[in-house]
C-alpha positions as CSV (number, residue, x, y, z in Angstrom):
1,X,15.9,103.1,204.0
2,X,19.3,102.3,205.5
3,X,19.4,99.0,203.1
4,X,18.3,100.7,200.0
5,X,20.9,103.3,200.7
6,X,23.4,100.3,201.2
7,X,22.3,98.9,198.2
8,X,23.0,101.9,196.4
9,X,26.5,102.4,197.8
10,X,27.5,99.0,196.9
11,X,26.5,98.9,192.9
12,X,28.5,102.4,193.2
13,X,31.5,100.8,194.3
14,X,30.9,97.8,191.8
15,X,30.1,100.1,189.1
16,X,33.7,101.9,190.3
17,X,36.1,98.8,190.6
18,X,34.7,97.6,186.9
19,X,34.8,100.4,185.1
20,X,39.0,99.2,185.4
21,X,38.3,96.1,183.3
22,X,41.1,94.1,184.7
23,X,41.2,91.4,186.8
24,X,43.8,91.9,188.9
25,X,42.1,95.6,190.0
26,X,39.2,94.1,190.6
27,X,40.4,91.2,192.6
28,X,42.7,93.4,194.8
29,X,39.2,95.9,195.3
30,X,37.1,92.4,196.5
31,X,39.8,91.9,199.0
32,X,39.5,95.5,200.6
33,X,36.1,94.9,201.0
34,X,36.4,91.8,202.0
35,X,38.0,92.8,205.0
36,X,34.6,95.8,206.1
37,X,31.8,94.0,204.6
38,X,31.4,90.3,203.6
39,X,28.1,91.4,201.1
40,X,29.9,94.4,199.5
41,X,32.7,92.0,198.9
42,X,30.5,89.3,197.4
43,X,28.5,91.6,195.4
44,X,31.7,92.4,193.6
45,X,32.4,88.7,193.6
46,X,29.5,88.0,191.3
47,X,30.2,90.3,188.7
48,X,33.9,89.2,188.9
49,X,32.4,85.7,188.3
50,X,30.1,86.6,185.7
51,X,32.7,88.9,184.0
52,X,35.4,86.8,183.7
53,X,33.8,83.1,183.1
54,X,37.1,81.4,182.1
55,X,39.7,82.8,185.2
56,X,39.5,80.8,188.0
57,X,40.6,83.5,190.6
58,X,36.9,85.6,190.9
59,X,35.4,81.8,191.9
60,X,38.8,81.0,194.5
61,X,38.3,84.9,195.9
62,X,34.6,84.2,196.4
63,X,35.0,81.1,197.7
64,X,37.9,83.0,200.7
65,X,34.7,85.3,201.5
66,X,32.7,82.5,201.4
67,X,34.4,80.6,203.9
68,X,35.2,83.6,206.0
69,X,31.4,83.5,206.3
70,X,31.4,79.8,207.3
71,X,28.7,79.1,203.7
72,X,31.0,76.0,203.9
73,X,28.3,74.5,200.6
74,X,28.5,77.7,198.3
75,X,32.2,77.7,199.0
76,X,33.3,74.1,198.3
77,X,31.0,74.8,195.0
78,X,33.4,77.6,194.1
79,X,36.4,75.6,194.7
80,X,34.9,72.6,192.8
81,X,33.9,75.2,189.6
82,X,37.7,76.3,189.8
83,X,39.1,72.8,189.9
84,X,37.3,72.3,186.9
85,X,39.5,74.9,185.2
86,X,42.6,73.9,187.0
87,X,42.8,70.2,188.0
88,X,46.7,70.3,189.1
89,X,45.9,73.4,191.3
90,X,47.7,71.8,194.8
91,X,46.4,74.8,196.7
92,X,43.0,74.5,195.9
93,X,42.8,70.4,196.4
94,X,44.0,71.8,200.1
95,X,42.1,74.3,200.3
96,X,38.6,72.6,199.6
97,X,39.5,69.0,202.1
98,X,40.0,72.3,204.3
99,X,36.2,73.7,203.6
100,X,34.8,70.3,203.7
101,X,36.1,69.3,206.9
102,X,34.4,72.4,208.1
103,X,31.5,71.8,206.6
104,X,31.2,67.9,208.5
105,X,32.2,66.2,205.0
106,X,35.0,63.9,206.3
107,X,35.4,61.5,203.7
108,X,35.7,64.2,200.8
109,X,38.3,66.1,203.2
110,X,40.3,62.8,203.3
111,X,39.4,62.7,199.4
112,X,41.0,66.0,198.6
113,X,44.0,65.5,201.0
114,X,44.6,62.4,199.5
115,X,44.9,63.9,196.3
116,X,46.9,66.5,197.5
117,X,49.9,64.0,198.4
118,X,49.0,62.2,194.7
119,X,50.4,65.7,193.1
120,X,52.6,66.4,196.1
121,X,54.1,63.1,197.7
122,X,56.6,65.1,199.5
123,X,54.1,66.1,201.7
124,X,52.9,63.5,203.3
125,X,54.5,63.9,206.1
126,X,53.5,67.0,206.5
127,X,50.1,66.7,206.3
128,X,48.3,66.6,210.3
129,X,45.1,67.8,208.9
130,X,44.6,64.8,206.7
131,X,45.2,62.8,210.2
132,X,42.5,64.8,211.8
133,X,39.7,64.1,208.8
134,X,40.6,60.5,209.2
135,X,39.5,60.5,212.8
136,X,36.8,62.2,211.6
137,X,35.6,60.3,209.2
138,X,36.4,56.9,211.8
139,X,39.3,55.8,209.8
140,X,41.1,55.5,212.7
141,X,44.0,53.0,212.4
142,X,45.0,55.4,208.8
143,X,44.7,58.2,211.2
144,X,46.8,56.6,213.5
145,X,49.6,55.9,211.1
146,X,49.3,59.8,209.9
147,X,50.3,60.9,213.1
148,X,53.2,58.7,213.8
149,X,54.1,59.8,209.9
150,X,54.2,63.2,210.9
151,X,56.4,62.6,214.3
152,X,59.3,61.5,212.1
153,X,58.8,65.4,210.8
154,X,57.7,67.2,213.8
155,X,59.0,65.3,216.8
156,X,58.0,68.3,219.7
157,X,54.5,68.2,219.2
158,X,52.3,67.4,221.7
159,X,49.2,67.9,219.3
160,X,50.7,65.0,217.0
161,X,50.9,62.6,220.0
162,X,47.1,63.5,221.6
163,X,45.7,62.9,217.9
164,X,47.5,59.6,218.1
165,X,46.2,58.7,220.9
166,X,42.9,59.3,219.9
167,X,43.0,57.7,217.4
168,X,44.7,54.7,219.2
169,X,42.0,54.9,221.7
170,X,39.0,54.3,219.4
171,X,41.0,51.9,218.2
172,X,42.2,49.6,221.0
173,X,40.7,51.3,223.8
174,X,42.6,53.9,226.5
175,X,44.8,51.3,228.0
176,X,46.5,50.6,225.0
177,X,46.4,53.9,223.9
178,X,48.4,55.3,227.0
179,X,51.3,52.1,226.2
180,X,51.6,53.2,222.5
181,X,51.7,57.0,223.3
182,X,54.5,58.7,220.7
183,X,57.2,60.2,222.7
184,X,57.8,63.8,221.9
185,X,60.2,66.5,222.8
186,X,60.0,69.6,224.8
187,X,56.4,71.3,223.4
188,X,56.9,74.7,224.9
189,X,53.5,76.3,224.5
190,X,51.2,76.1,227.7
191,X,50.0,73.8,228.7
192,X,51.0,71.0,226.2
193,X,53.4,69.2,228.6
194,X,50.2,69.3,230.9
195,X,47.9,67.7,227.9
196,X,50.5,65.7,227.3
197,X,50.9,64.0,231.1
198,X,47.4,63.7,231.3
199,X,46.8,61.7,228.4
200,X,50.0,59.6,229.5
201,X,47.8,59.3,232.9
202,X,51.0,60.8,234.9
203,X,49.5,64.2,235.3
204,X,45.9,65.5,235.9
205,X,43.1,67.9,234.7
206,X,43.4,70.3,237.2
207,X,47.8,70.6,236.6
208,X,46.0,71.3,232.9
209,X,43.5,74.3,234.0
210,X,46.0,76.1,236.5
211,X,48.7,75.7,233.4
212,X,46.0,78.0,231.1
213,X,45.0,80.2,233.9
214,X,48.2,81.5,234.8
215,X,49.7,81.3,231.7
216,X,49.8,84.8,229.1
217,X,49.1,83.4,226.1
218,X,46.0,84.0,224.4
219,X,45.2,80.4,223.1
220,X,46.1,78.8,226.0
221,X,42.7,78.4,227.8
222,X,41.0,77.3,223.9
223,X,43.9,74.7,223.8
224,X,43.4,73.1,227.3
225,X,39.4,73.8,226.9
226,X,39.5,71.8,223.3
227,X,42.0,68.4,224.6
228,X,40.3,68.3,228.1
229,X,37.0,67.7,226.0
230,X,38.7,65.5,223.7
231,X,40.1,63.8,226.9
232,X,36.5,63.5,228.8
233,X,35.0,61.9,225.6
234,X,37.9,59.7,225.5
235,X,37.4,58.0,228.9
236,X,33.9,58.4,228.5
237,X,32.8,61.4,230.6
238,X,30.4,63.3,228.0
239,X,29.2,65.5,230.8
240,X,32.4,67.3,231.0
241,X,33.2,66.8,227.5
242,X,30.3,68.7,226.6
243,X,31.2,71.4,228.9
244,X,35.0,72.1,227.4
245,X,34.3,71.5,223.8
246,X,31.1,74.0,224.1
247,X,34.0,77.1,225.7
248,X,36.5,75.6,223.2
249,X,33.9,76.0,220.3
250,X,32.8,79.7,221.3
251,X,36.6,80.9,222.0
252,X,36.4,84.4,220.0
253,X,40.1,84.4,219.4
254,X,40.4,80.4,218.0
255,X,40.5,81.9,214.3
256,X,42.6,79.1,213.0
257,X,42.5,75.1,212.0
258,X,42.1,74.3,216.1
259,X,39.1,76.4,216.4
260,X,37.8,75.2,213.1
261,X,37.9,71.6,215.0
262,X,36.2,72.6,218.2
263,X,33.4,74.1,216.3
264,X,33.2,71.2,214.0
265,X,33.1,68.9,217.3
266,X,30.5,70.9,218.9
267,X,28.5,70.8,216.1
268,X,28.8,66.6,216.7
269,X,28.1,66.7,220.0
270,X,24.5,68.6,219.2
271,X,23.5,66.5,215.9
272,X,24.0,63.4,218.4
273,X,21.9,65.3,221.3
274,X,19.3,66.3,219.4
275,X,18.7,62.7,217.8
């Protein structure tokens, strides 16, 4: 009963937002329901779709619900449909290497961020999430030279130089990848300057953990949870790299890129478990 009367309520509101025939009032009503109730929202998404076949914005708004509800396929299907319409669209070349990174497609998230800096060469330097699909995907010496890219545009990030040395590490192995570590400025979020001695091998894990216990800020335990795992993998403790990517991975406030890479990690970590 409670889904027919669901049901019900949802055509009602559908049948409301339309009977406005423009797309811009309809649009605006899929976000609001966006935000309470992913299947209200993509109800009104399909007639949006359907009703409108030549505007791209009903298939980018479904594809935002979409990915909110991590349907990573149906999504990058959206995105593709509208890219169809709008090839020059930089947003939406960003926006699906974004989805499929998520979704474990590496090489079409390098793809897609590649073609972003075709239409948009200024941002090149810019681009750290292009470095991170390329370690990904085990391009690792373009991944490298990403990351020292973006240093000359973001020199304080201690981020930049751990995806470096990542990258490095695979590379040329840890050794090498401690002598060729970018030098950064002050990084003032906790515990980066921890993450960052570590990696350099003049700090240590636990300098790391007491850094996020004490500190106030609400991402730092996901930060030092996600780079001590990236850390133990790196030196070749899976053990404990299992252990701080799973906490990293099931963070309920990482709700941006970061968490996005600790799930997608995690996910990695059980396909190569399970095989």
């Amino acid at each position: 009963m409670r889904c027919f009367v669901f049901v019900l309520l949802a055509l009602g509101l559908v049948a409301k937002v339309f009977s406005a025939q423009s797309p811009e009032v309809v649009l605006r009503e899929i976000g609001a329901a966006a935000r309470t109730n992913t299947a209200t929202a993509l109800i009104l998404c399909d007639k949006a779709v359907a009703d409108y076949p030549t505007n791209s914005q009903p298939l980018i708004v479904r594809a935002r619900v979409l990915d909110s509800a991590r349907r990573y396929p149906e999504a990058i299907r959206d995105l593709s449909a509208a890219l169809k319409m709008e090839p020059k669209f930089l947003s939406l070349w960003q926006t699906r290497g974004e989805v499929h990174f998520k979704a474990g497609n590496f090489k079409e998230s390098v793809a897609d961020f590649d073609r972003v800096i075709e239409l948009s060469p200024d941002r090149a330097p810019h681009h750290w999430q292009r470095g991170i699909s390329l370690y990904y995907a085990r391009q690792f010496s373009d991944g490298r030279k990403q990351f020292e890219l973006h240093q000359t545009v973001n020199s304080s990030d201690v981020e930049n130089a751990v995806w470096h040395f990542l990258c490095a590490a695979r590379e040329q192995g840890v050794t090498n990848a401690r002598a060729s570590m970018i030098k950064i400025g002050p990084d003032g979020r906790v515990p980066m300057q921890e993450i960052y001695a570590l990696y350099a091998d003049t700090g240590n894990v636990d300098a790391v953990t007491s850094a996020a216990a004490s500190s106030r800020s609400r991402d730092a335990l996901f930060y030092a949870n996600l780079y001590l795992g990236l850390y133990f993998e790196a030196v070749g403790n899976a053990a404990k790299a299992r252990q701080h990517i799973a906490k990293a991975a099931v963070d309920p406030g990482a709700t941006h890129y970061m968490g996005d890479v600790a799930r997608v990690h995690w996910k990695l970590i059980q396909s190569a478990a399970s095989q």
